[in-house]
N, C-alpha and C positions, 0 to 999 in steps of 0.2 A: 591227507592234506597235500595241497600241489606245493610243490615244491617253486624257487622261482626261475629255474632253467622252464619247468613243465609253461607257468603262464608266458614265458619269451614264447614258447614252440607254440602256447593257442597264440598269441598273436599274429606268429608266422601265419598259422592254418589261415586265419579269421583276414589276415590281406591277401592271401592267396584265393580264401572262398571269394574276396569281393570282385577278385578277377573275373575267375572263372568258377562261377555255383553249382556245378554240376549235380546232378541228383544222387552220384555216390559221396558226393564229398557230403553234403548234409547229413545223410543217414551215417557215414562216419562218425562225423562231427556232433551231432545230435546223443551216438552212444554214447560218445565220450564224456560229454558235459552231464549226462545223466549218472553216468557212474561217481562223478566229484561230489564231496559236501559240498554242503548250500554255501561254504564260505570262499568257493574257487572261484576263480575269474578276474579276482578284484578290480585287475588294473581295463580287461576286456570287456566286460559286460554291456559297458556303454556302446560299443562300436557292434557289440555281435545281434542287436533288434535289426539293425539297418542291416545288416549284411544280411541275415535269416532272412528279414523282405523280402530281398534282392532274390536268395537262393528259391523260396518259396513261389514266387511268380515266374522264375527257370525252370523249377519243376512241380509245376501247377498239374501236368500230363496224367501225372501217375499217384497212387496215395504216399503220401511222408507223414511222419512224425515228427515233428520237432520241439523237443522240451526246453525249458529252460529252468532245469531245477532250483529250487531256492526253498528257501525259510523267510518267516515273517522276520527274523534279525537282521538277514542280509540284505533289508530294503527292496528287492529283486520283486516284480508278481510274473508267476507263472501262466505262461500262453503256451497252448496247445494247438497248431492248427492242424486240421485234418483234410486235406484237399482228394477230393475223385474226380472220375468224369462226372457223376451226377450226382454231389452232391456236398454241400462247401459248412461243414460245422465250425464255430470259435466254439472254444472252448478256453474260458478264465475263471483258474481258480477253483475248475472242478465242475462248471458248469455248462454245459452244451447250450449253443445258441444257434440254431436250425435257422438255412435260409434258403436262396436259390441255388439253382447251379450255375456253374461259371458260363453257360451256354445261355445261361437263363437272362442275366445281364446285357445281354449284346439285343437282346428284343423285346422283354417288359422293362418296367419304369414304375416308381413310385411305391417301392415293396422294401422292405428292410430285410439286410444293410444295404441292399441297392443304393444309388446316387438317389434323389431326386430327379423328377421327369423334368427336364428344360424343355423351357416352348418356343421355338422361335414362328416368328412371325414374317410371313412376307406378303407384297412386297412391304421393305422398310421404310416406302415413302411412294405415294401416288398421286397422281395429276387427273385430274377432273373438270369437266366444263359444268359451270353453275347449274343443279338440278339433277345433275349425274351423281352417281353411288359406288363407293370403290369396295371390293370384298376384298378381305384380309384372310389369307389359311393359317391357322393355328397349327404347324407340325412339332409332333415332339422327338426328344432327341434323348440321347445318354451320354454322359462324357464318352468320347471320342468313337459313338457311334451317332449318325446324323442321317441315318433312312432305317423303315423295316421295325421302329420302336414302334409298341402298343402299351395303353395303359394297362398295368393290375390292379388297378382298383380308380372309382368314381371320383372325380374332380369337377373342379369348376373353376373357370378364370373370368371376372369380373371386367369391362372395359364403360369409360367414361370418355367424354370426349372433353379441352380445354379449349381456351380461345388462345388463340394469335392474334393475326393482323383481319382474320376471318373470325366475325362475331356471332354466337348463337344468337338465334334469333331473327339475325338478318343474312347471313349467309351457310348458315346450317343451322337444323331444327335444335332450339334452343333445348338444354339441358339431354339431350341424345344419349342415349346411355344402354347397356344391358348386360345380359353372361351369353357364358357358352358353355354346355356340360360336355367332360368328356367321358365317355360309361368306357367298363372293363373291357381292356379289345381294339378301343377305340385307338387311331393311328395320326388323323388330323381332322379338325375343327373349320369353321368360318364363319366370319361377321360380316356382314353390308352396315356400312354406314353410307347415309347419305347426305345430302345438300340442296342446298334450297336454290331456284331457278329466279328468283332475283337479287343474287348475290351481282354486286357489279362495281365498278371502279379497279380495274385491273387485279393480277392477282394477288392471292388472299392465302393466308396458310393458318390452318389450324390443326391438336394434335387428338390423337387416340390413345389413352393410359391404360396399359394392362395389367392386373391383379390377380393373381392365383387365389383362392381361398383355402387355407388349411396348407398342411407341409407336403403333401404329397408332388406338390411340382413349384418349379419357382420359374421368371422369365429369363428366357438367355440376355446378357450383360448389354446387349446392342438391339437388345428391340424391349423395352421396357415401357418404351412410347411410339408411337409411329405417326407420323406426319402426311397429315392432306394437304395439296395446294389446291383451290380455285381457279383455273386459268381460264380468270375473267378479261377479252379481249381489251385491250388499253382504249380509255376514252378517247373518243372521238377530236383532236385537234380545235382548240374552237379556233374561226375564221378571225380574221382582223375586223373592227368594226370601224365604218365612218365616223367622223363625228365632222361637227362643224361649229366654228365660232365666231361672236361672241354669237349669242340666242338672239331672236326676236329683238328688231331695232324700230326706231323713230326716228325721223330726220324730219327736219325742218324746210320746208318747202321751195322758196328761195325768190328771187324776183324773176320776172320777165327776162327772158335772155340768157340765166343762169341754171349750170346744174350742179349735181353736188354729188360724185360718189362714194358707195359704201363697199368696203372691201371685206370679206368673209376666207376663214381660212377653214380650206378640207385639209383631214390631217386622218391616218387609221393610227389604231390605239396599242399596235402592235407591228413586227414588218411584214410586208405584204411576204408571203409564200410563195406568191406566182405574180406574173404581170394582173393588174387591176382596174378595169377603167369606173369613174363616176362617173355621169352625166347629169348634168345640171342645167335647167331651162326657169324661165321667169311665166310665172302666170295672172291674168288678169283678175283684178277684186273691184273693190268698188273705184280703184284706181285703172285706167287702161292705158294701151297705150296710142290707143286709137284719139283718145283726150292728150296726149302727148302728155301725160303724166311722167310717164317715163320710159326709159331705153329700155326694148326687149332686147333679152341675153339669152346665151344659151351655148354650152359647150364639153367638152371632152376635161376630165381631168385622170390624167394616166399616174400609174405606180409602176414602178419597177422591179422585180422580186429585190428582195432588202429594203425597198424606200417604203416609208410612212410618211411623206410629207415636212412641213405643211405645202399645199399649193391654194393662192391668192383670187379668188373667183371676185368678180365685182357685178354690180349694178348700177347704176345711172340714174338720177330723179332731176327731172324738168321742172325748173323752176315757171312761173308765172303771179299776173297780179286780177285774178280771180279768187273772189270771196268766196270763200264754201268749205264744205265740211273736212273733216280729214278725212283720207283715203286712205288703203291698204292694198298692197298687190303683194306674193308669195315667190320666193325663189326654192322650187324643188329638187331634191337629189335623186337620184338612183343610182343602185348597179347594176353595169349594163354587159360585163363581163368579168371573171376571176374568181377566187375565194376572199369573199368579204361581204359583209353586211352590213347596212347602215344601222349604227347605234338606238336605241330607243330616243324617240327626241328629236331627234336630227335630220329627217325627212325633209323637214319644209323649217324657212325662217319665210316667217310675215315682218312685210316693212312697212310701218305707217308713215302716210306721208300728210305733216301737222301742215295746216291753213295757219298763214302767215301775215293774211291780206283783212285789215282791217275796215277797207273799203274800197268800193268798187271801180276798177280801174278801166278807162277806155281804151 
C-alpha cells in the first residue's frame, strides 16, 4: 500500500511528466503504477489520463505500454495503449480494438477510430451571368490535414439548392437538386449547378445545401452551404417622360376682331438626366389657319439636366361672326433631342374650336 510521502513523489513524477513526457519517463512511470494495488494513486489518478495523453503522442515513435492498473472497487477502467509505426491497438478492459496506422490517418478518411472525412467545398460563393453554371469541387480533408486525403470506404453527399432573392423557376431551374459519390480512393468530387438565361432585374443570390449521407463524412463548419449570385446587369435607367397638360380642350370661338388663348403646360415626370429639347408645332384639322381660325405656333422647349419644368406653350384662336360647324386643329410634341420620351397620351392635344355665331354675320 503507498504510503502518503509515496503519492506526494507520484505527484511530483506526474507535474514533472506533464512538462516534459519523455519516452523513458513513461516506461518508468508505467512500471511503477503497475506494481501498486488498485487502491494507489488516490489523490493522482485524475490528473495522470491527461498527462499519459500527453506522454503517448510524445512518444507515438516507438512501441510503449502504459497501464493503468485498477480494480472494479477503485472506480478506475483500465486503458492499454499500444503504439508502433504500423500499427495503433486500444485496448479496454482486455479487449483489442484494431485500427489504422498513425501514417494511415494523415491520408484516408472515414474508417474507425479515424475522424470523419470533412468536405470542404470551393469556391464558397460564385458569381454568374444569367444562364452560366458554376462547378463546386468537393475536396476532403482530416483534422489538421487539408491535401493528399482519399476515402476508405463509399459515401455520398446530397446537394439541393434554396431561393434568395434568385427564385427557382425564374432564375434558376426550379427545384435543382442531386449527389455526388465518393468511391474508395477517391480524393475530390464536383457539381455544376446551373441557371437560367432569363433571370434578370439586377443581381440575384441564391444558395447550394450540402448533406453527407451516413457518418462516414460530415461538412466542414464554413461551407455547409454555398452561395450563387446572378450578376444580372442593372436595369436599364428609364428616360424621363413628357407629359403635357390639362388634355384635350374646347374653347369657345369668340367674335369678330377677338382671340382667346389657351396655355398648356410641358412638364417631365422626373429630372431630365441630360439637356432635353421638345418641340411643339400646331397643325391643321378641319380648323386652318389659312380660314384664320387660328395662330400657327410652333417652338423649342428646352430642359436643363436637373429641370423638369413645367414650361407654358400656348396657342391662339381667332375669333369671328361666321355660322358654322365646330372645328378642331392639334398642337403636337416631339423630342427632338436628349433622354426623354413623351408620355403615352401626350403626343398631340386637339382643340376644338365651338361655333358661337347664331347667325349670319356680314
Amino acid at each position: 500500500m503507498f504510503r502518503d510521502r509515496d503519492n506526494d513523489q507520484l505527484e511530483r513524477d506526474l507535474r514533472a511528466m506533464r512538462k516534459e513526457p519523455s519516452r523513458r519517463f513513461v516506461r518508468e512511470l508505467a512500471a511503477r503504477l503497475q506494481a501498486r494495488p488498485s487502491r494507489a494513486v488516490p489523490r493522482a489518478r485524475f490528473v495522470l489520463v491527461g498527462v499519459l495523453t500527453a506522454a503517448v503522442l510524445a512518444a507515438s515513435a516507438s512501441a510503449h505500454i502504459l497501464t493503468i492498473a485498477t480494480t472494479t472497487t477503485s472506480h478506475v477502467v483500465s486503458v492499454v495503449h499500444h503504439l508502433t509505426a504500423s500499427h495503433v491497438t486500444h485496448r479496454v478492459n482486455g479487449m483489442n480494438h484494431g485500427g489504422p496506422s498513425h501514417d494511415q490517418y494523415a491520408t484516408q478518411c472515414g474508417i474507425a477510430p479515424a475522424a470523419q472525412c470533412i468536405v470542404e467545398v470551393e469556391p464558397d460563393c460564385a458569381s454568374v451571368q444569367p444562364g452560366g453554371s458554376v462547378t463546386f469541387s468537393l475536396i476532403l480533408q482530416t483534422p489538421g490535414h487539408s491535401s493528399g486525403i482519399t476515402a476508405d470506404t463509399s459515401f455520398t453527399v446530397n446537394w439541393t439548392t434554396a431561393n434568395g432573392t434568385a427564385i427557382g423557376g425564374t432564375d434558376y431551374p426550379a427545384g435543382e437538386h442531386g449527389s455526388v459519390t465518393f468511391a474508395k480512393g477517391d480524393s475530390t468530387a464536383s457539381v455544376t449547378v446551373t441557371t437560367l438565361a432569363t433571370s434578370s432585374g439586377g443581381n440575384k443570390k441564391f444558395s447550394v445545401v450540402w448533406s453527407p449521407q451516413g457518418s462516414a463524412a460530415v461538412m466542414d463548419s464554413d461551407d455547409a452551404s454555398s452561395t450563387i449570385t446572378i450578376t444580372n446587369p442593372p436595369p436599364a435607367p428609364t428616360k424621363p417622360k413628357v407629359q403635357v397638360s390639362p388634355g384635350n380642350q374646347s374653347i369657345w370661338e369668340g367674335k369678330q376682331g377677338t382671340t382667346t388663348t389657351l396655355t398648356f403646360k410641358v412638364s417631365l415626370d422626373k429630372a431630365a438626366t441630360g439637356p432635353v429639347t421638345v418641340h411643339y408645332a400646331t397643325a391643321d384639322g378641319s380648323a386652318t389657319v389659312a380660314n384664320n381660325d387660328y395662330q400657327p405656333a410652333s417652338g423649342d422647349v428646352n430642359f436643363n439636366t436637373g429641370g423638369k419644368g413645367p414650361v407654358n406653350v400656348s396657342v391662339v384662336v381667332v375669333g369671328d361672326n361666321v355660322k358654322e360647324q365646330n372645328e378642331t386643329f392639334a398642337l403636337n410634341f416631339s423630342v427632338t433631342s436628349g433622354q426623354a420620351t413623351i408620355d403615352s397620351g401626350n403626343a398631340t392635344r386637339t382643340i376644338t374650336i365651338l361655333n358661337d355665331d347664331n347667325s349670319w354675320h356680314g
